[in-house]
C-alpha positions in Angstrom: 5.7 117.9 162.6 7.2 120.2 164.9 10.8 120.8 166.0 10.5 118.8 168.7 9.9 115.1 168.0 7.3 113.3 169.8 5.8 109.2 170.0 3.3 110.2 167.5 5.8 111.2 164.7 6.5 107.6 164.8 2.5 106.4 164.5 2.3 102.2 164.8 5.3 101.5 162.4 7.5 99.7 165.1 10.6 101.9 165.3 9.9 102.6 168.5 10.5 100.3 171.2 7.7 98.7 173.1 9.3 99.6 176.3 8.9 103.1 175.3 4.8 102.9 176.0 6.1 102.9 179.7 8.2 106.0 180.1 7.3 109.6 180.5 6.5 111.2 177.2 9.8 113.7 177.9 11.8 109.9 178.2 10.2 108.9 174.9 11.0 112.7 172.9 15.0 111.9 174.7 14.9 108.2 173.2 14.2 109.7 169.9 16.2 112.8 169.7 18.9 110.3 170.5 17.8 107.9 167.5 17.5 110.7 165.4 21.2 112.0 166.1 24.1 111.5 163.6 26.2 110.8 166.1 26.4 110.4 170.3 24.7 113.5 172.0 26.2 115.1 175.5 23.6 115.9 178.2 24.1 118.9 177.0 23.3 118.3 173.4 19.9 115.9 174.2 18.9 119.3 177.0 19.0 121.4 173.7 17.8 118.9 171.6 14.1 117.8 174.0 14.0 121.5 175.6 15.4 120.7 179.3 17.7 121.7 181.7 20.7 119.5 181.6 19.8 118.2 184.8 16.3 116.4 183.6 18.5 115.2 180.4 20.8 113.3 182.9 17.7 111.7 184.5 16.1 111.0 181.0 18.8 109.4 180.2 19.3 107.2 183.7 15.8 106.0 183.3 16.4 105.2 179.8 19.9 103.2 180.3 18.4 101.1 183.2 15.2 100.1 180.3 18.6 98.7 178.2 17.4 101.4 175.9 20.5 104.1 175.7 24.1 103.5 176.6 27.2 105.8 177.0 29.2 106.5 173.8 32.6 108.4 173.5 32.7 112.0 171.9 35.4 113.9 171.1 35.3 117.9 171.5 36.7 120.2 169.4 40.4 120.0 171.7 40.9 116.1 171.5 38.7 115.5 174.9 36.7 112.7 175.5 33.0 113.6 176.5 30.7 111.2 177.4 27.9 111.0 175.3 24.8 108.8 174.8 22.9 106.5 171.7 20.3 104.3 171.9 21.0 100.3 171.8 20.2 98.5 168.8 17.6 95.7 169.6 18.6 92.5 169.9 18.8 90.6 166.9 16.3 87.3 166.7 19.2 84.8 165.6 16.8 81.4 164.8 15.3 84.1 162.3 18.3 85.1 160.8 19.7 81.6 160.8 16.7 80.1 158.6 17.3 83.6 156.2 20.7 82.1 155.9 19.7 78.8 155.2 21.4 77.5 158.4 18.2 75.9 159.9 15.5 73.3 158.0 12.4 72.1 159.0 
């Protein structure tokens, strides 16, 4: 595996989202630098992170937050300042399935 992750580090095991099969494969390595991340990354961060100017981040990340696949996430710096940063969205959870785990639905 290189540095630099890539769809195919993720081969068929369903992290990825489906949505993800219709994105430019720079989209897909921001959506999983982004997963991969601890915490929130800047622009500036995810353009380190995929290899980019800062400028192609911002559009990765544009096309990704209007796919309901990334939102914006508060970071603090090193002074106290907030910084925008950005995560991916957790999928939605499927709450009939959860429900019958829970033994709150019966056949």
């Amino acid at each position: 595996m290189t540095d630099q992750p890539t769809p195919d580090d993720f081969p068929t095991t369903g992290e990825l989202p489906d949505k993800l099969a219709f994105v430019s494969e720079n989209r897909a390595r921001a959506y999983i630098a982004l997963k991969r991340a601890d915490d929130p990354l800047t622009a500036v961060d995810l353009a380190d992170a995929i290899d980019c100017s800062e400028a192609t981040a911002y559009r990765c990340v544009n096309d990704l937050q209007d796919l309901d696949l990334v939102r914006e996430a508060v970071r603090f710096d090193a002074e106290y300042r907030q910084r925008t940063a950005y995560t991916t969205m957790e999928p939605p959870q499927d709450r009939t399935r959860d429900a019958c785990y829970a033994g709150g639905a019966t056949r």
